[in-house]
N, CA, C and O atoms as a GROMACS GRO file, in nm:
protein
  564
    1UNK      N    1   0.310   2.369   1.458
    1UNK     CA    2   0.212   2.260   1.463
    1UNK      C    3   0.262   2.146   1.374
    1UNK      O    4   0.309   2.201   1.274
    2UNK      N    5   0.272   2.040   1.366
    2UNK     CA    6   0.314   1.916   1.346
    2UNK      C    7   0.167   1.815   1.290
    2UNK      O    8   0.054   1.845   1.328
    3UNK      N    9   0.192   1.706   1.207
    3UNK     CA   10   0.110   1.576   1.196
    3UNK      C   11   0.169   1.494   1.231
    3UNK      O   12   0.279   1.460   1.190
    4UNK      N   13   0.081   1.428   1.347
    4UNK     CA   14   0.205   1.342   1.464
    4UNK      C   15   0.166   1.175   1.397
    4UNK      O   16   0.054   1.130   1.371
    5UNK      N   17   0.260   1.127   1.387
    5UNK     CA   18   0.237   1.027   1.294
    5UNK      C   19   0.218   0.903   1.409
    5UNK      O   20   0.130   0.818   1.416
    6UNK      N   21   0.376   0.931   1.525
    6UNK     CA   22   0.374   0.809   1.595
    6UNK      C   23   0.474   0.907   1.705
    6UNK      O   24   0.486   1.027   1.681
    7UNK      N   25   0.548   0.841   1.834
    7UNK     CA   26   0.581   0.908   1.913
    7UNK      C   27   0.734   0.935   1.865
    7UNK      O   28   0.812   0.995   1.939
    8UNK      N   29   0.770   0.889   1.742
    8UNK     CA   30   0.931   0.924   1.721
    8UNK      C   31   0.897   0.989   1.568
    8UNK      O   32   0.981   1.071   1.531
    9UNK      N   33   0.774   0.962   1.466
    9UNK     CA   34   0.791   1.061   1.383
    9UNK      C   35   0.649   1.158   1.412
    9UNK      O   36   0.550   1.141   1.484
   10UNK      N   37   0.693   1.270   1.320
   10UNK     CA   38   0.583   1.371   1.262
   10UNK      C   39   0.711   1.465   1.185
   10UNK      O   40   0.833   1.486   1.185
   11UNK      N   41   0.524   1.520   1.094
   11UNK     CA   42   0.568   1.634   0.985
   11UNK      C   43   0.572   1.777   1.030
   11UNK      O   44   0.639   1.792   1.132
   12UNK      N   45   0.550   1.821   1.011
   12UNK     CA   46   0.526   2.018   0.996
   12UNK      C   47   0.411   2.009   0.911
   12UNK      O   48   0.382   1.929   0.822
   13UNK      N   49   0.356   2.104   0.956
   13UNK     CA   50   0.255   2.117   0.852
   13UNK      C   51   0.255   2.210   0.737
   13UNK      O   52   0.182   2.227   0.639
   14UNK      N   53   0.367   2.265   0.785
   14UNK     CA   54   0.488   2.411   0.666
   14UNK      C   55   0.508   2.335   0.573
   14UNK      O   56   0.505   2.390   0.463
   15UNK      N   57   0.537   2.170   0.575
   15UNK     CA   58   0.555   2.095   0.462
   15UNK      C   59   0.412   2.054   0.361
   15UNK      O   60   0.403   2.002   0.250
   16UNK      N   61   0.320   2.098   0.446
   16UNK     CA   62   0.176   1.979   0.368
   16UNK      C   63   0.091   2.163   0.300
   16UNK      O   64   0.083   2.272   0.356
   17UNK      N   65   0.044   2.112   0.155
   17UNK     CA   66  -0.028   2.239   0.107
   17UNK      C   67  -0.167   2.211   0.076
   17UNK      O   68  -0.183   2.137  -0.021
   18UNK      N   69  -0.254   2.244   0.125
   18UNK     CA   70  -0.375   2.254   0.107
   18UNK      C   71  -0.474   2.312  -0.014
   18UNK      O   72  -0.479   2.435  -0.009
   19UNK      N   73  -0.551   2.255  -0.119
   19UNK     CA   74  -0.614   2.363  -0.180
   19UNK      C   75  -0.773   2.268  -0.144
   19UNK      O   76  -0.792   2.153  -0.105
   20UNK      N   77  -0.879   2.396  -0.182
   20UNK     CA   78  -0.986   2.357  -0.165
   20UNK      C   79  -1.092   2.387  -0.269
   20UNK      O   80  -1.132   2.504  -0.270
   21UNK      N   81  -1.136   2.315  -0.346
   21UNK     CA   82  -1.207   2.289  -0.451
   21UNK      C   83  -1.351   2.232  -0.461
   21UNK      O   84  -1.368   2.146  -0.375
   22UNK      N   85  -1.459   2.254  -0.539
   22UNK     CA   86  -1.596   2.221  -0.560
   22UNK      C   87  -1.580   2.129  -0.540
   22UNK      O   88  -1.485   2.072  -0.593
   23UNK      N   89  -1.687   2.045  -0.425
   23UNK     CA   90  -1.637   1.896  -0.443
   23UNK      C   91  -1.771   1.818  -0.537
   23UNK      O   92  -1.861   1.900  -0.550
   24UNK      N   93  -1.805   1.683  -0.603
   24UNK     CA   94  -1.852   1.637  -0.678
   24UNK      C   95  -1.939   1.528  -0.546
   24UNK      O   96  -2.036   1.458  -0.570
   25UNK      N   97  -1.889   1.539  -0.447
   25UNK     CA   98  -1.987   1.466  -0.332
   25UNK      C   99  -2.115   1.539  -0.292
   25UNK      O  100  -2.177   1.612  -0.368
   26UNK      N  101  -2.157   1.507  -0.131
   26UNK     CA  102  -2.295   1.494  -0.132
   26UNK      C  103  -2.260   1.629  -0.060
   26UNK      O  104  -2.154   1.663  -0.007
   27UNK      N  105  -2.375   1.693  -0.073
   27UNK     CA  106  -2.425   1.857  -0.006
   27UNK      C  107  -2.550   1.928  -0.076
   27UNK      O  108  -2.579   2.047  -0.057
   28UNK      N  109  -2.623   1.836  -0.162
   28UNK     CA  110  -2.747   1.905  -0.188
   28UNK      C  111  -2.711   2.009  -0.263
   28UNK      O  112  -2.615   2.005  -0.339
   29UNK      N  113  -2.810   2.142  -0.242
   29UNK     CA  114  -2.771   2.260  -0.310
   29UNK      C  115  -2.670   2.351  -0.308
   29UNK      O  116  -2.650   2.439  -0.393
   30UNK      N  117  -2.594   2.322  -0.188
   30UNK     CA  118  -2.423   2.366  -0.145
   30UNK      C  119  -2.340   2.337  -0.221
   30UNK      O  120  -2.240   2.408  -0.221
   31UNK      N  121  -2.347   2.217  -0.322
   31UNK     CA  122  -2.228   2.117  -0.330
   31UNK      C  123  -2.196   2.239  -0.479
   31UNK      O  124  -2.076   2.265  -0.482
   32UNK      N  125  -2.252   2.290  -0.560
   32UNK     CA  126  -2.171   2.412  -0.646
   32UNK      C  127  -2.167   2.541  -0.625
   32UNK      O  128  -2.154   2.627  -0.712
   33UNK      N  129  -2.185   2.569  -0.447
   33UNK     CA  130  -2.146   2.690  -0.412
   33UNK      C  131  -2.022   2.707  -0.333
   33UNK      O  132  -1.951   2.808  -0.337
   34UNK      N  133  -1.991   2.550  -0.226
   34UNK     CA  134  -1.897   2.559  -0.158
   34UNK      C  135  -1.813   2.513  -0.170
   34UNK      O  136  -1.840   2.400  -0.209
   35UNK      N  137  -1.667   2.533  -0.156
   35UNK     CA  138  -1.548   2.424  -0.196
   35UNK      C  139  -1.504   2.340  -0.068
   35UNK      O  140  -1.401   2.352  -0.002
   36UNK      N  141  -1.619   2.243  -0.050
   36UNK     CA  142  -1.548   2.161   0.052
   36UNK      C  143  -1.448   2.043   0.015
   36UNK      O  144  -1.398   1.985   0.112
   37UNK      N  145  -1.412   2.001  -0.106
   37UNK     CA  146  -1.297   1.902  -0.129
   37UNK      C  147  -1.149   1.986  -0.110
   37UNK      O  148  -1.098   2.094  -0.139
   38UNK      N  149  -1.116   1.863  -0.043
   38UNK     CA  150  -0.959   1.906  -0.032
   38UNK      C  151  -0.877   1.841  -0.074
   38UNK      O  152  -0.893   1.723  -0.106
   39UNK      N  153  -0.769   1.906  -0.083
   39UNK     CA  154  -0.678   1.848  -0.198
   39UNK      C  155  -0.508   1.900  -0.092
   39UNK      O  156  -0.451   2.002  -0.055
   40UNK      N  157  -0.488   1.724  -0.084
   40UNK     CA  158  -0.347   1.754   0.023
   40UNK      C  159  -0.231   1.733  -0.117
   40UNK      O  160  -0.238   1.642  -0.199
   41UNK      N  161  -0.130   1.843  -0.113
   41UNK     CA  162  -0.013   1.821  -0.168
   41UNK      C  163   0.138   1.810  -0.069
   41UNK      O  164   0.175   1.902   0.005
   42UNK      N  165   0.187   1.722  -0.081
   42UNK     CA  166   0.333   1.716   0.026
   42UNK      C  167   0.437   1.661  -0.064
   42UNK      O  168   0.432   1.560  -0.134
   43UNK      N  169   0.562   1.777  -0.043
   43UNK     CA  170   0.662   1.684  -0.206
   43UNK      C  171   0.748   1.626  -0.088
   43UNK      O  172   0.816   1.690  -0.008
   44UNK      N  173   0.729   1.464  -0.095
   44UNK     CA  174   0.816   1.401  -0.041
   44UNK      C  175   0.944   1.403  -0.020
   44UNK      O  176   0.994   1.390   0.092
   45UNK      N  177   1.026   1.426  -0.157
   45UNK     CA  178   1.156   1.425  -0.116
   45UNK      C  179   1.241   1.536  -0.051
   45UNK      O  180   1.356   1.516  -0.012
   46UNK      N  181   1.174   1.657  -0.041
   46UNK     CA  182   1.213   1.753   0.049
   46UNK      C  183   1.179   1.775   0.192
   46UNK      O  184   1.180   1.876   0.262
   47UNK      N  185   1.145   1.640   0.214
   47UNK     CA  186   1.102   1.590   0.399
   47UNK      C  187   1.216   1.568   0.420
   47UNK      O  188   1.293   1.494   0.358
   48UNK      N  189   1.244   1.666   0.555
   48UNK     CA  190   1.332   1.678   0.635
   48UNK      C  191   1.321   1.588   0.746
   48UNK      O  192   1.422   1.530   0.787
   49UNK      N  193   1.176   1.565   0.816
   49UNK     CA  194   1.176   1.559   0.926
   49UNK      C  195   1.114   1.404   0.942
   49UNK      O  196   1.066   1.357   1.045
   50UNK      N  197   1.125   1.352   0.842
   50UNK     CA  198   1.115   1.161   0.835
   50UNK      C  199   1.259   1.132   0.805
   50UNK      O  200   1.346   1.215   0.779
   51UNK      N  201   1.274   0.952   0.815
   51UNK     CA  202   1.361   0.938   0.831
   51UNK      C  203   1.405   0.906   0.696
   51UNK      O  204   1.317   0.863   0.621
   52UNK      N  205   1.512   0.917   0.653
   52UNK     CA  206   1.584   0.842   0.463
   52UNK      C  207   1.509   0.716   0.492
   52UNK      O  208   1.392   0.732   0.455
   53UNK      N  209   1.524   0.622   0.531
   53UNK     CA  210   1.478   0.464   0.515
   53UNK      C  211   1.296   0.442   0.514
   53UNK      O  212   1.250   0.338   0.467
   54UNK      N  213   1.209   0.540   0.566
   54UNK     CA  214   1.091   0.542   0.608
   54UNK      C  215   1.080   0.611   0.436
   54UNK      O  216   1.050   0.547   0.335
   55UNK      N  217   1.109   0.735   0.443
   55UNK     CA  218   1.067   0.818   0.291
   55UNK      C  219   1.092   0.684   0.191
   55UNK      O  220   0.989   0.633   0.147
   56UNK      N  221   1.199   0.632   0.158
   56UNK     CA  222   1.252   0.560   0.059
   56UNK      C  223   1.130   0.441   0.060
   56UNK      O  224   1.092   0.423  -0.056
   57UNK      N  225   1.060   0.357   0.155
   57UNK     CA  226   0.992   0.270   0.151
   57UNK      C  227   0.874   0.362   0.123
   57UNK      O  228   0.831   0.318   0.016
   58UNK      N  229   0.794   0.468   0.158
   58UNK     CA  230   0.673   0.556   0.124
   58UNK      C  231   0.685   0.577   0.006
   58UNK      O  232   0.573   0.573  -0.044
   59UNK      N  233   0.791   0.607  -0.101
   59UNK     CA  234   0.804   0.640  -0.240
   59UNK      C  235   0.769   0.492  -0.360
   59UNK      O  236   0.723   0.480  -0.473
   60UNK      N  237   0.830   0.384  -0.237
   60UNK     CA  238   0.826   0.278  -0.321
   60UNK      C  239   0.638   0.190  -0.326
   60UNK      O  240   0.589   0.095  -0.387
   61UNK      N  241   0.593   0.278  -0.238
   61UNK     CA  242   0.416   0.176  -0.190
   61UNK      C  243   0.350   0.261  -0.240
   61UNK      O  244   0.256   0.223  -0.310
   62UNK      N  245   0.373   0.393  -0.225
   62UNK     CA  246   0.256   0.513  -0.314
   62UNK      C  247   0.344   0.609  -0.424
   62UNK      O  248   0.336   0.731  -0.443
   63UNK      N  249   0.461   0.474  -0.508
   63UNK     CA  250   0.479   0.524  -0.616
   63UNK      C  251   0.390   0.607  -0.745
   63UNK      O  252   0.432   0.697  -0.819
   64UNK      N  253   0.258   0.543  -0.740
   64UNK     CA  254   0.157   0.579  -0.800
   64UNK      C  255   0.063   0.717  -0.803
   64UNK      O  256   0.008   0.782  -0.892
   65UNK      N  257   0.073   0.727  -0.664
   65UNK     CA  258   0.051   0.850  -0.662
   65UNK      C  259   0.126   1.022  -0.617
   65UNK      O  260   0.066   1.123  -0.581
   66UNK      N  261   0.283   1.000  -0.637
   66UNK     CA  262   0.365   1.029  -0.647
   66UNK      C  263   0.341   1.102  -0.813
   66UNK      O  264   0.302   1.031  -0.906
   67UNK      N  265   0.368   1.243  -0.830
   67UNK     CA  266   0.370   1.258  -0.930
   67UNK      C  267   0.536   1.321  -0.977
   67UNK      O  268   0.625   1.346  -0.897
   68UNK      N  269   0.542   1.334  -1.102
   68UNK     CA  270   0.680   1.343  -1.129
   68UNK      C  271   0.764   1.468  -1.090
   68UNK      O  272   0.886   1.470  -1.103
   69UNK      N  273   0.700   1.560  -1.048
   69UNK     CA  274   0.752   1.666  -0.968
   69UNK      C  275   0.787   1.656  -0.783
   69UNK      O  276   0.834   1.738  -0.704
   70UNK      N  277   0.733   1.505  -0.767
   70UNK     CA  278   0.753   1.476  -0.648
   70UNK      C  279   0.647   1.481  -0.570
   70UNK      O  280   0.639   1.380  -0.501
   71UNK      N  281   0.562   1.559  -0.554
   71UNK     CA  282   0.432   1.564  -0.468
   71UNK      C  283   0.360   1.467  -0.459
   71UNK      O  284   0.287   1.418  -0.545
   72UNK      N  285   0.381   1.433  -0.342
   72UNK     CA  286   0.240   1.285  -0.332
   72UNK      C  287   0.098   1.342  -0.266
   72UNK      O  288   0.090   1.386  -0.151
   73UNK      N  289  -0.026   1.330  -0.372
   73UNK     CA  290  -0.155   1.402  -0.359
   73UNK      C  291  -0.235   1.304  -0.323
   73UNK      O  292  -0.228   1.188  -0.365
   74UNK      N  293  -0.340   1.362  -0.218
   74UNK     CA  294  -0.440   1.286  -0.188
   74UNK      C  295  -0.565   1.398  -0.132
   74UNK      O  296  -0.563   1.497  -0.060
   75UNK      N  297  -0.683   1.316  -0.215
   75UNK     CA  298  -0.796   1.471  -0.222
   75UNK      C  299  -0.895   1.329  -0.119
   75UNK      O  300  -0.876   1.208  -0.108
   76UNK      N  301  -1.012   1.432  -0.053
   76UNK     CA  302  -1.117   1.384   0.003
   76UNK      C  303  -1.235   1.469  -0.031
   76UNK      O  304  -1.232   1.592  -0.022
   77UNK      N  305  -1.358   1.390  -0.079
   77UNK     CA  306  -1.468   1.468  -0.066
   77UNK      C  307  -1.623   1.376  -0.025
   77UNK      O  308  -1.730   1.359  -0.082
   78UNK      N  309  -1.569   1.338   0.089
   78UNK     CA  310  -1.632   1.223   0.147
   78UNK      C  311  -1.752   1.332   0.243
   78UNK      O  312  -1.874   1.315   0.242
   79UNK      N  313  -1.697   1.417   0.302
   79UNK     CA  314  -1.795   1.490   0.373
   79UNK      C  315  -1.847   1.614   0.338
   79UNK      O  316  -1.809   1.658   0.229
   80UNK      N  317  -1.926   1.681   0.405
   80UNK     CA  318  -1.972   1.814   0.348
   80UNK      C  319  -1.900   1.919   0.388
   80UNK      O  320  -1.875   2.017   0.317
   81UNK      N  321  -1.860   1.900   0.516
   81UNK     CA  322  -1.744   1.980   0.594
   81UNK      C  323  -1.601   1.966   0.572
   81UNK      O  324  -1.524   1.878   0.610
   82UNK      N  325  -1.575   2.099   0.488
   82UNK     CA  326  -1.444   2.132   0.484
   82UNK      C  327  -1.322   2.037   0.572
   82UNK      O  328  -1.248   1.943   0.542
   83UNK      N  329  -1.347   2.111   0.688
   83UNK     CA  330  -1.273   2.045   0.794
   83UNK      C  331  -1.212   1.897   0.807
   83UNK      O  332  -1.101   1.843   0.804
   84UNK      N  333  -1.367   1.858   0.826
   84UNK     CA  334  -1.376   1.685   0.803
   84UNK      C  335  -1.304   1.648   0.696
   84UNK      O  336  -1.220   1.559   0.707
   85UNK      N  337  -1.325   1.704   0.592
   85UNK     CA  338  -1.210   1.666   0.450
   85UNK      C  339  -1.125   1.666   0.494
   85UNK      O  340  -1.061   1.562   0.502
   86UNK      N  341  -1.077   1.786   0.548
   86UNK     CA  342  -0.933   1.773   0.565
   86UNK      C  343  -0.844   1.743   0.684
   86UNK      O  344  -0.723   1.763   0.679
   87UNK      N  345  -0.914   1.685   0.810
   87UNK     CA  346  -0.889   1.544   0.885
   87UNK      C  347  -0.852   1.432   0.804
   87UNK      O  348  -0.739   1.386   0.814
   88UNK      N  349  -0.980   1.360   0.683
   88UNK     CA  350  -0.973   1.231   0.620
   88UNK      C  351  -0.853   1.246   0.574
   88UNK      O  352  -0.770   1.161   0.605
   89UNK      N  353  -0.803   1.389   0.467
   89UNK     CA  354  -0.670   1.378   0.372
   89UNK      C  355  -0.535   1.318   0.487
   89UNK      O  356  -0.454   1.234   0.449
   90UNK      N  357  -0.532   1.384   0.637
   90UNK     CA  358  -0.482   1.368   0.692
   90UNK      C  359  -0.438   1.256   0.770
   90UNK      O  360  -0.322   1.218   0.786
   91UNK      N  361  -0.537   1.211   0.812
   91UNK     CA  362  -0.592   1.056   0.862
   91UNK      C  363  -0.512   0.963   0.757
   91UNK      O  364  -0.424   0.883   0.787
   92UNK      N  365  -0.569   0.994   0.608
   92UNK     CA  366  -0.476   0.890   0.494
   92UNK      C  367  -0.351   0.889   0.455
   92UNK      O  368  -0.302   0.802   0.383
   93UNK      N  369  -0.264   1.031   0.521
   93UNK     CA  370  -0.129   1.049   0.478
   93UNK      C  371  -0.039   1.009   0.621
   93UNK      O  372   0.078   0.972   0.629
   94UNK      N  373  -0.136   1.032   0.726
   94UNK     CA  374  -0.116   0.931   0.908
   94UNK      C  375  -0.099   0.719   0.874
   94UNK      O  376  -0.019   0.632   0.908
   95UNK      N  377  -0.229   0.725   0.792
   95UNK     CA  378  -0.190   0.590   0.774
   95UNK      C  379  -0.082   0.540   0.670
   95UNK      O  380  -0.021   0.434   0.685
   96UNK      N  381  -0.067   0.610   0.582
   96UNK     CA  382   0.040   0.546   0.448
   96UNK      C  383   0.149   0.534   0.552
   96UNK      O  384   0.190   0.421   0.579
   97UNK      N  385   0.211   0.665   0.626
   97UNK     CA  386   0.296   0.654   0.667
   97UNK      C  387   0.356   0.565   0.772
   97UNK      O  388   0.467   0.513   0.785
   98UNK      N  389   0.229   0.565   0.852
   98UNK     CA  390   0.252   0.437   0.981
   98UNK      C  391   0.265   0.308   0.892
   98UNK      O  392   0.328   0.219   0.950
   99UNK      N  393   0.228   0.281   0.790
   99UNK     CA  394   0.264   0.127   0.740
   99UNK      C  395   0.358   0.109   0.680
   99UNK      O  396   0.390  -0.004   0.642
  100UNK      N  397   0.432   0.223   0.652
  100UNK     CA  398   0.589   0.202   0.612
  100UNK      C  399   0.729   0.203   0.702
  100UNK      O  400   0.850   0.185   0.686
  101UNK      N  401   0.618   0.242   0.824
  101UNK     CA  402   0.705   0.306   0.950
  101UNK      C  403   0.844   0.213   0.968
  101UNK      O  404   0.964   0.233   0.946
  102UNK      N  405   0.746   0.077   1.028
  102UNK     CA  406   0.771  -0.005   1.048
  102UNK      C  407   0.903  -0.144   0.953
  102UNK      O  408   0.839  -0.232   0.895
  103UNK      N  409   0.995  -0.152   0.945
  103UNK     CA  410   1.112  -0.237   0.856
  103UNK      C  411   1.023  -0.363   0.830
  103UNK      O  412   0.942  -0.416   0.905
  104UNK      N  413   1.062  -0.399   0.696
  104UNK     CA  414   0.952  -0.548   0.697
  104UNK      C  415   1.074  -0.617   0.722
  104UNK      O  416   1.192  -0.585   0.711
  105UNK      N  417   0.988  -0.763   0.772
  105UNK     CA  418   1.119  -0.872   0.847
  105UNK      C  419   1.187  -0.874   0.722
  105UNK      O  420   1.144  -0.824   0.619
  106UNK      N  421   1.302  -0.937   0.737
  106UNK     CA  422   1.392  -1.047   0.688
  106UNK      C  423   1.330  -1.156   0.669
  106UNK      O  424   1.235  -1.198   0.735
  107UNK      N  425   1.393  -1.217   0.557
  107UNK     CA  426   1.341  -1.357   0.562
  107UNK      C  427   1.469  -1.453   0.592
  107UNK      O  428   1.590  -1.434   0.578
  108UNK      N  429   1.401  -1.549   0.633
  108UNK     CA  430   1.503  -1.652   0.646
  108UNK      C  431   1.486  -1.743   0.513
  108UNK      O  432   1.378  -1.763   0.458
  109UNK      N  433   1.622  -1.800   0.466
  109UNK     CA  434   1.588  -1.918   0.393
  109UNK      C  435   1.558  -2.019   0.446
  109UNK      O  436   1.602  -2.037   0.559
  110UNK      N  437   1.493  -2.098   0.400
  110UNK     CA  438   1.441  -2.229   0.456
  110UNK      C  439   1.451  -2.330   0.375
  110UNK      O  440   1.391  -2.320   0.268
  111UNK      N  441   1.520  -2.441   0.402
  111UNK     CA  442   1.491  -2.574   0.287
  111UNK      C  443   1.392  -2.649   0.312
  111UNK      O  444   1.362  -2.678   0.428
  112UNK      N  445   1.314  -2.699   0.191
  112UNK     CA  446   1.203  -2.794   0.174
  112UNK      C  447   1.267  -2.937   0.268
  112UNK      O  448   1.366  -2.987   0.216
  113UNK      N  449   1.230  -2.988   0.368
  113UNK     CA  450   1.222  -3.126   0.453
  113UNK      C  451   1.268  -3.205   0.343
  113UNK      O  452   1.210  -3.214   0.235
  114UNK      N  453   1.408  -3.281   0.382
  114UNK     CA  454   1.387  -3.440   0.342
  114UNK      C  455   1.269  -3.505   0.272
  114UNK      O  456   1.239  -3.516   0.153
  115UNK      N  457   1.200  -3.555   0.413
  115UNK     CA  458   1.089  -3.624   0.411
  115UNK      C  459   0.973  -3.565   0.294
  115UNK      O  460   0.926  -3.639   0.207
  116UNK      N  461   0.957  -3.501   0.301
  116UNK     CA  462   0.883  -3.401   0.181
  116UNK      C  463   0.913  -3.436   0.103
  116UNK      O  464   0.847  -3.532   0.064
  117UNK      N  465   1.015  -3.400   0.026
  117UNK     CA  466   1.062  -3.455  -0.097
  117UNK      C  467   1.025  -3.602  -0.184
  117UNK      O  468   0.967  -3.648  -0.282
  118UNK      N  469   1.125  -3.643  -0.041
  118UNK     CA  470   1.066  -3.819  -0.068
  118UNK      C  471   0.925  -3.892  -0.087
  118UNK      O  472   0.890  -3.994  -0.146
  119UNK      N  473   0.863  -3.801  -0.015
  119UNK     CA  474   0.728  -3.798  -0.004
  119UNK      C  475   0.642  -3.763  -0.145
  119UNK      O  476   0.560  -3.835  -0.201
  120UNK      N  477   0.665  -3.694  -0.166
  120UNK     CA  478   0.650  -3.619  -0.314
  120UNK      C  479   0.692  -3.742  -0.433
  120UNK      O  480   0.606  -3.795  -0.505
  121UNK      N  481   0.826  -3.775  -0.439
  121UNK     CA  482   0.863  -3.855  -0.499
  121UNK      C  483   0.820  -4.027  -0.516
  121UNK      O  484   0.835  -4.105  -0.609
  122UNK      N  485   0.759  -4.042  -0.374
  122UNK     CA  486   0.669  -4.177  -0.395
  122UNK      C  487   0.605  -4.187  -0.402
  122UNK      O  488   0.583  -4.295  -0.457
  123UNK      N  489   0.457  -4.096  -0.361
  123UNK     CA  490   0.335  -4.048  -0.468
  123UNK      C  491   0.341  -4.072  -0.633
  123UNK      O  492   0.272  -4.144  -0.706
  124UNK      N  493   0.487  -3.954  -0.670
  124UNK     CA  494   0.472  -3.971  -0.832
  124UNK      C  495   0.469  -4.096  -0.884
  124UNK      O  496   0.404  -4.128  -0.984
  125UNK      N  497   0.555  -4.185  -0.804
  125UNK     CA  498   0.632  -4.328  -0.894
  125UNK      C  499   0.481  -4.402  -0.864
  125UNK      O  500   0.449  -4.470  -0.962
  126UNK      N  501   0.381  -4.406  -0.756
  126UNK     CA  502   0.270  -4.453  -0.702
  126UNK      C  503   0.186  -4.415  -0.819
  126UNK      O  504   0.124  -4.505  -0.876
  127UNK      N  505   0.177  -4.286  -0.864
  127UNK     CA  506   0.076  -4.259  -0.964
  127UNK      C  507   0.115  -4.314  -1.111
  127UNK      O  508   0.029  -4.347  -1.193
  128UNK      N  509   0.281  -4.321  -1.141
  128UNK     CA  510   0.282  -4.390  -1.263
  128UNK      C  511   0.240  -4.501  -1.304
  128UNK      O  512   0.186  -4.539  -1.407
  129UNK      N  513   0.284  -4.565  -1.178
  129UNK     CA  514   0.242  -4.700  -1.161
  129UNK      C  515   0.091  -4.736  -1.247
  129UNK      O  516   0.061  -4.804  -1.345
  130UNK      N  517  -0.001  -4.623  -1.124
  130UNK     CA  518  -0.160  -4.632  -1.166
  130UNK      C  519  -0.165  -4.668  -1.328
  130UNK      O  520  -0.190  -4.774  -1.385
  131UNK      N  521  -0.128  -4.531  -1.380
  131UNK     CA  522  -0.133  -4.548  -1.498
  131UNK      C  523  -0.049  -4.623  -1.629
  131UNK      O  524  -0.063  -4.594  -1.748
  132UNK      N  525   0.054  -4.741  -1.565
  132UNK     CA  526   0.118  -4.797  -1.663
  132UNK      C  527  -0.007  -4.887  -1.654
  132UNK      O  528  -0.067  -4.918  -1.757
  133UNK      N  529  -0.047  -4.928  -1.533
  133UNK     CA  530  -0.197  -5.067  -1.511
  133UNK      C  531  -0.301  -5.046  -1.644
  133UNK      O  532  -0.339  -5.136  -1.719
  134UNK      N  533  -0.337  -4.896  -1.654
  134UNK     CA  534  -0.431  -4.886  -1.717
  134UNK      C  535  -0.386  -4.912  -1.900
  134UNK      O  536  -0.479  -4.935  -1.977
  135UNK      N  537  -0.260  -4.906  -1.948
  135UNK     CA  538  -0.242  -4.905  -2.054
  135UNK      C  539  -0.308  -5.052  -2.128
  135UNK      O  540  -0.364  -5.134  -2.055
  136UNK      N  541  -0.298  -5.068  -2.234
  136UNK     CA  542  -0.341  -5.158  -2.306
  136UNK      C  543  -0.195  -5.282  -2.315
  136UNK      O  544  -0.087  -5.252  -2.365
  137UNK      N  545  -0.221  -5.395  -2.265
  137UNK     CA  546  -0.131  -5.530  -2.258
  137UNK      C  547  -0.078  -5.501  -2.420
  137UNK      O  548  -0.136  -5.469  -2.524
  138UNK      N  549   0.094  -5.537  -2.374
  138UNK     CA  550   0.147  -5.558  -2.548
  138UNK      C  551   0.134  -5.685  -2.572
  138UNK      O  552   0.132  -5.764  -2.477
  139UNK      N  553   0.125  -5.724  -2.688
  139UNK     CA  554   0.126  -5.864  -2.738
  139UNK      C  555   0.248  -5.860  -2.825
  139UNK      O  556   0.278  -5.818  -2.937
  140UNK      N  557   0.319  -5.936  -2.701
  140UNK     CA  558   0.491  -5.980  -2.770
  140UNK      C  559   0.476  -6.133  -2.845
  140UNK      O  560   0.428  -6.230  -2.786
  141UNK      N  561   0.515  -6.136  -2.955
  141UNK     CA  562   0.529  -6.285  -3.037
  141UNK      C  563   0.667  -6.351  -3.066
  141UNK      O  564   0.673  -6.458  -3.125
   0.00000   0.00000   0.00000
């Protein structure tokens, strides 16, 4: 069984570890009998089955939650159902990944216009102007 990310990647799920813990969300009188929070652990750098350039950009956007043993964790305790938790954890480790999927453009350099410049530049001399008007007349003798 696989977490299908997009039609050229997915994980294993042999890679992703699950624990399930009291959660501090909503369930009424359940919520300190049942452990519906889940808690996804996956140590990134022993992903086989993404690509070097995709992992390398995922390490660099959820550096943060990357801990120093490598595991990047993400808990849910949004619902009351187990399950549902652990769709959301899934759902959020589906999206990190699809937004790194993707190479960000290149940029092009671009130079600032001529005209711009100049433009810029006869404004300023326009505004000094303003304010040499306003100074106080010298009285040369």
């Amino acid at each position: 069984m696989n977490l299908v990310i997009s039609e050229q990647l997915s994980i294993p799920m042999s890679e992703l570890r699950f624990a399930y813990v009291r959660s501090s969300g909503p369930g009424g009188q359940n919520v300190n009998k049942v452990n519906s929070q889940v808690q996804l652990a996956w140590k990134v750098a022993e992903c086989q089955s993404l690509p070097a350039d995709v992992l390398e950009r995922l390490q660099a956007a959820q550096q943060g939650r990357i801990s120093k043993a490598g595991f990047l964790r993400i808990h849910s305790d949004e619902y009351r159902d187990r399950e549902k938790n652990r769709e959301a954890c899934l759902d959020r480790l589906r999206g990190m990944i699809a937004e790194v999927a993707k190479p960000p453009k290149k940029r092009r350099k671009t130079r600032v216009p001529k005209g711009v410049v100049e433009g810029r530049l006869r404004e300023k001399l326009q505004r000094a102007q303003v304010k040499q008007t306003r100074r106080r007349p010298r009285l040369d003798d």
